[in-house]
Every structure is written in C-alpha cells, then in structure tokens.
C-alpha positions as CSV (number, residue, x, y, z in Angstrom):
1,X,1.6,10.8,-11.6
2,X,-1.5,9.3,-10.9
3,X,-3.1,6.8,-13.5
4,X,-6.8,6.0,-13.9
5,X,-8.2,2.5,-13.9
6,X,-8.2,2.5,-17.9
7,X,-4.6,3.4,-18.8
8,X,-2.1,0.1,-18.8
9,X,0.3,2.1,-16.0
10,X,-2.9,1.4,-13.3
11,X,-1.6,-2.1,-13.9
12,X,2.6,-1.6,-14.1
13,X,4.7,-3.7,-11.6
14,X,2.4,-7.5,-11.3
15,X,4.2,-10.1,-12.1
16,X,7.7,-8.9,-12.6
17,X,9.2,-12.5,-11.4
18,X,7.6,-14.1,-14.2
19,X,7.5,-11.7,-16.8
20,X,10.5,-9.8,-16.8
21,X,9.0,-6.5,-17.8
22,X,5.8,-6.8,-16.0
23,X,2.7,-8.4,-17.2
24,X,1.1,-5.1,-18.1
25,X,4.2,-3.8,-19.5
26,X,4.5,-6.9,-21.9
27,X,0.7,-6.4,-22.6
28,X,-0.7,-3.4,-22.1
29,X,-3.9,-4.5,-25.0
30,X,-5.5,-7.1,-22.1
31,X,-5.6,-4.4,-19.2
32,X,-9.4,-4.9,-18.0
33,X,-12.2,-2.5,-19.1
34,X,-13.7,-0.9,-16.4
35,X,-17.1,1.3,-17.1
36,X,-17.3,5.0,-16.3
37,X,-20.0,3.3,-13.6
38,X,-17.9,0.6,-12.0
39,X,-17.7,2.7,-9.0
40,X,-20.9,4.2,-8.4
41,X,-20.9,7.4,-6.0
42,X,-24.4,6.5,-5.3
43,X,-23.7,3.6,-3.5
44,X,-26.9,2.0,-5.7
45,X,-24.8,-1.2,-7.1
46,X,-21.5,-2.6,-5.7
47,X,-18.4,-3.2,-8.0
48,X,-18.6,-5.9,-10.3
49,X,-15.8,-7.9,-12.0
50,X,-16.5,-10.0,-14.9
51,X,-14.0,-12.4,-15.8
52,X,-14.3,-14.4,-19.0
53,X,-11.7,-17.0,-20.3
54,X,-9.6,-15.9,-23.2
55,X,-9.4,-14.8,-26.9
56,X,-8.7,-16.5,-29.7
57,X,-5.9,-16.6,-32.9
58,X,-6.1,-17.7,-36.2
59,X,-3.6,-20.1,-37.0
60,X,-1.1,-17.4,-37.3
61,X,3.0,-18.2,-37.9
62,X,5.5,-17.5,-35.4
63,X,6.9,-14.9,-37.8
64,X,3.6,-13.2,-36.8
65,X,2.9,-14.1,-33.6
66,X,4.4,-16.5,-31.0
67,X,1.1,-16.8,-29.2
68,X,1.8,-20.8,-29.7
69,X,4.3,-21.1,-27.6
70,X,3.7,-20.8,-24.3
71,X,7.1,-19.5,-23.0
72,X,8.1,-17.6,-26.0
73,X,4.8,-15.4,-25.6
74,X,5.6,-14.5,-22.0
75,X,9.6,-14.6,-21.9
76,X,11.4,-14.3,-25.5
77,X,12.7,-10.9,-26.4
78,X,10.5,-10.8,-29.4
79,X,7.7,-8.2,-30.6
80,X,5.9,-10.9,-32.0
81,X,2.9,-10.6,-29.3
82,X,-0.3,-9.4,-30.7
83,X,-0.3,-8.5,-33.9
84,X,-1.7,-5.5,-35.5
85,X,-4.8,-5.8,-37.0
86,X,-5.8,-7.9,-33.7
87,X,-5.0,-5.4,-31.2
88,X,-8.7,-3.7,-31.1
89,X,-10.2,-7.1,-31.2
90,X,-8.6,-8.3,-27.7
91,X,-9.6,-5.2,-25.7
92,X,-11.5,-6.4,-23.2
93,X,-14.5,-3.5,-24.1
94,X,-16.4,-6.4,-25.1
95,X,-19.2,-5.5,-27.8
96,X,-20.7,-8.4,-29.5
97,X,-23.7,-11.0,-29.4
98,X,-21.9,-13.6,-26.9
99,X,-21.4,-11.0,-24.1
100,X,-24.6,-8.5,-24.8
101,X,-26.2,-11.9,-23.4
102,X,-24.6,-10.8,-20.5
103,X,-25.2,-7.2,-20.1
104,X,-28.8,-7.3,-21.3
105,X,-29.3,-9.0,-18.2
106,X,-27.2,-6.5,-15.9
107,X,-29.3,-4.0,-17.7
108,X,-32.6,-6.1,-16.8
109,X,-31.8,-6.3,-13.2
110,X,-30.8,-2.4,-13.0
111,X,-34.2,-1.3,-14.9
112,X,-36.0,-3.6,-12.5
113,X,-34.4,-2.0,-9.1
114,X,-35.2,1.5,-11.0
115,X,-31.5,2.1,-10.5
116,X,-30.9,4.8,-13.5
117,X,-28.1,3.8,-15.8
118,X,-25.6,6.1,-17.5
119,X,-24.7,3.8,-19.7
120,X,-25.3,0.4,-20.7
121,X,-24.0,-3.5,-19.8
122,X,-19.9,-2.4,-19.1
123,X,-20.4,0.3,-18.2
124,X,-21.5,-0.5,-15.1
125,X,-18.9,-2.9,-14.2
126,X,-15.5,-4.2,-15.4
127,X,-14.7,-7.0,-17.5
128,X,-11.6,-8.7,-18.0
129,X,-10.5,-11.8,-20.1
130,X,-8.4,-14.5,-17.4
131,X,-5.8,-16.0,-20.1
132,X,-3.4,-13.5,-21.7
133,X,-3.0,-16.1,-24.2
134,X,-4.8,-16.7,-26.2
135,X,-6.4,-20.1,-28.0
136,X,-6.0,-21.0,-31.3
137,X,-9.2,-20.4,-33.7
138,X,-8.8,-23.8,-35.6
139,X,-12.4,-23.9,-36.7
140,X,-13.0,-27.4,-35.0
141,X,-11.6,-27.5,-31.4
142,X,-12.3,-24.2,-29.8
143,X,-11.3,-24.1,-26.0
144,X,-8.0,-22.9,-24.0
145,X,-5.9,-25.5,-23.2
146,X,-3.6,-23.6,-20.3
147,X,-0.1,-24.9,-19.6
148,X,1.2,-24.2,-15.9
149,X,3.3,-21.0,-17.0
150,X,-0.4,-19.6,-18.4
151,X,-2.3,-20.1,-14.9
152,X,0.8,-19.1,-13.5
153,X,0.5,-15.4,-15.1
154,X,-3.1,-15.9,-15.2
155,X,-3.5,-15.9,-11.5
156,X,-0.8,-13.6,-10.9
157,X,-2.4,-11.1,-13.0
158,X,-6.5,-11.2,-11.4
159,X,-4.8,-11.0,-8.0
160,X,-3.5,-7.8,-8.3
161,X,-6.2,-6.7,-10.7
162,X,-8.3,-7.5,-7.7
163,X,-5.7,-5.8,-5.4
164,X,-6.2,-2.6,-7.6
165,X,-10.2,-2.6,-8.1
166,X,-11.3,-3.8,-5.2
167,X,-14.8,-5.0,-7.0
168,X,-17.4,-6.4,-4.3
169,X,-18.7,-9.2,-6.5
170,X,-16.8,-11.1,-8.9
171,X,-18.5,-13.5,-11.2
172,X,-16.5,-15.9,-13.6
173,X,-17.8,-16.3,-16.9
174,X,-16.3,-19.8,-17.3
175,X,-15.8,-22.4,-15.3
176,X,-11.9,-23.3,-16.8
177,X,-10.9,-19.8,-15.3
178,X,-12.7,-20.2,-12.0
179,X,-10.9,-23.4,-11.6
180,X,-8.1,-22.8,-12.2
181,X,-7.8,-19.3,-10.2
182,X,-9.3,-21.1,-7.1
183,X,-6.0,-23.5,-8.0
184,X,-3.5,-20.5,-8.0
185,X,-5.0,-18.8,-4.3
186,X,-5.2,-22.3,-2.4
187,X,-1.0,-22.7,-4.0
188,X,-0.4,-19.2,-2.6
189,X,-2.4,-19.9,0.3
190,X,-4.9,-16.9,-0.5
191,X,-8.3,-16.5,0.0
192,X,-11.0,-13.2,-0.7
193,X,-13.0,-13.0,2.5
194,X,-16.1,-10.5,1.6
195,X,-16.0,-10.6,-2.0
196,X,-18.6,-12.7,-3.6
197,X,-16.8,-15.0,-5.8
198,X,-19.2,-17.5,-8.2
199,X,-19.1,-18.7,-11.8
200,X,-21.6,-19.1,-14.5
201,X,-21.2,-20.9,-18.1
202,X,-20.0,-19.2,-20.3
203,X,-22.6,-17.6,-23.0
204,X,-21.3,-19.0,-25.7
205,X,-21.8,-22.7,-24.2
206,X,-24.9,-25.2,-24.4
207,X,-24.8,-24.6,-20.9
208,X,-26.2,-21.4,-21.0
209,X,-29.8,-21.9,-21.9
210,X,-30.0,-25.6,-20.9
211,X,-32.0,-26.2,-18.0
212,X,-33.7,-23.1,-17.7
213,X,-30.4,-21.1,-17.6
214,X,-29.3,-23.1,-14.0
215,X,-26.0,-23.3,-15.1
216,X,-25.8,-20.1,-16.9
217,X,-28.6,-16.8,-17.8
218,X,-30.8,-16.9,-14.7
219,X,-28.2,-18.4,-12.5
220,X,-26.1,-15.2,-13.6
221,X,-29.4,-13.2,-12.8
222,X,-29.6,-14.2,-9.3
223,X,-26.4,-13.9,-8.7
224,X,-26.8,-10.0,-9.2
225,X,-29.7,-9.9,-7.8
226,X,-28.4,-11.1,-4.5
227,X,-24.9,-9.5,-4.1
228,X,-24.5,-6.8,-6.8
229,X,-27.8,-4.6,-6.2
C-alpha cells in the first residue's frame, strides 16, 4: 500500500536502532506537515522544508508523561508519551502568531512573483519541529536543552525526512537545531550537495526584528527570494 506524505506510515522504519519500534511508530503526532502545495506541478516554487526547534510541556508528572527523562521518552515500554489533551497542540500544522510571522512573509514573496497561491503560509511548504522532545514550559527558562540521545533521534529523524521529501531548500528556524544537525551529518560523515541549507532566528526571539531583521525576517525573506522562487 502506498502512503502519502501526511499519514505517519510515509515515515515507518527510521531509526529502528535507536528506537526500538521506529521513531514514527513511537510518535506518529510529530510526523512533519507538508502543504497540499509543497510539491508544486507548476514548477513555480521549489520544495521548502521548515524546521523549527521543539514544543513545549507543562511541568507534567511522570504518571502523565515521561517527556523528562530523556531515555524513558524514547526507550521505556510505557504509554506515557504525549498525553491527551496535547496531542493536537504538537502537530506540526503550525497556526499561531509566532509562525504566521513566517508565512506572511512566504505569502509576501509569492504575491510579489505573481505566483497564485492555493492556499496560504504551509501550505506551500512543509514544516517540521527538529526535537521530538519536548522542553519543559517552566514559565522562566524557556529553551531545549538536548542531551546526546535527543540529537541522536533528532538527526536520525530529518535525515530520512529529508530522504523521503526531497525539499530543494531547507531553512532552520533556530539556530540550536541547525547546529546541532550540522553536528549529527559531519558524525555520520554526511553532507546535502544541492539543497540549500541556511538558518534564521527563530520568531519568537529578540533576534528577529533586531537589526533590521539580519538575523531573522528579511534575512528569511531573501533567503526565499534567492533559492525558493
């Protein structure tokens, strides 16, 4: 049977040496989002991959979730993964204020090539979060703090997501996750000759306005505007 890019079995089979049942498998709520558009049969935009860094819990107890413990969430024989009133909220079919940053400006640059959208922002592209676990919401100290098993999976996982999409352009929206992905190919001895690989801040940071946007909104911008159109 053949599966399309939206269903968790498109994914089954990565990471199998680390996570006994599959990464997917284990997870099949973080499986990227990839617009009805990402693969345009015009041929007017090439496929983009967005990448962003990871979501977050609230403080929640083991007896919950095990999120907290790094090996526990990706080897215990436990069903306490993502629980259930958080299992809309980590699809990656991002639609709040932090990413419509983003698309507004995928939108901006489409309207301005006169390239016709079906759709709007994701649908487009596809947009996947890099860490499948995820940081804890403490109110104060927001930011993933990955231990070597979480890059491990982490770069596992966008390989063959990247094996399986075959996007054109893929831009990191955080810097963390670009670092440490750049880390797991140069281990592995990997590299992706002819895709266009860059990172921006991510929206939600000072970074992204500061400067005129260098770091982040119009450096975004023209990276579209020079690989994706």
């Amino acid at each position: 049977m053949e599966y399309n890019s939206n269903q968790p079995e498109f994914y089954y089979g990565m990471g199998k040496e680390l996570v006994k049942e599959g990464i997917f498998e284990r997870f099949p709520e973080l499986i990227p989002a990839v617009g009805d558009n990402y693969w345009r049969e015009d041929g007017k935009h090439k496929k983009l991959l967005l990448v962003g860094e990871s979501n977050y819990f609230d403080d929640y107890p083991e007896t919950v979730s095990v999120f907290k413990d790094a090996d526990k969430w990706y080897t215990a024989d436990t069903d306490k993964l993502i629980p259930t009133e958080m299992k809309d909220a980590v699809s990656n079919w991002i639609d709040y204020t932090t990413f419509n940053k983003v698309f507004n400006i995928m939108d901006r640059v489409l309207d301005d090539a006169g390239i016709e959208q079906h759709g709007k922002g994701l649908f487009e592209a596809a947009f996947y979060n890099y860490f499948l676990r995820p940081a804890l919401n403490d109110g104060e100290n927001k930011g993933f703090v990955p231990q070597s098993i979480d890059c491990e999976v982490a770069g596992t996982a966008l390989a063959g997501i990247i094996d399986r999409l075959q996007p054109d352009v893929i831009v990191f929206l955080s810097r963390l996750a670009y670092d440490k992905f750049n880390a797991f190919c140069q281990s592995k001895g990997g590299e992706y000759a002819g895709i266009a690989i860059a990172y921006v801040s991510h929206p939600a940071s000072q970074w992204w306005n500061r400067e005129g946007g260098s770091r982040g909104k119009q450096k975004f911008e023209d990276l579209l505007r020079a690989n994706w159109i």
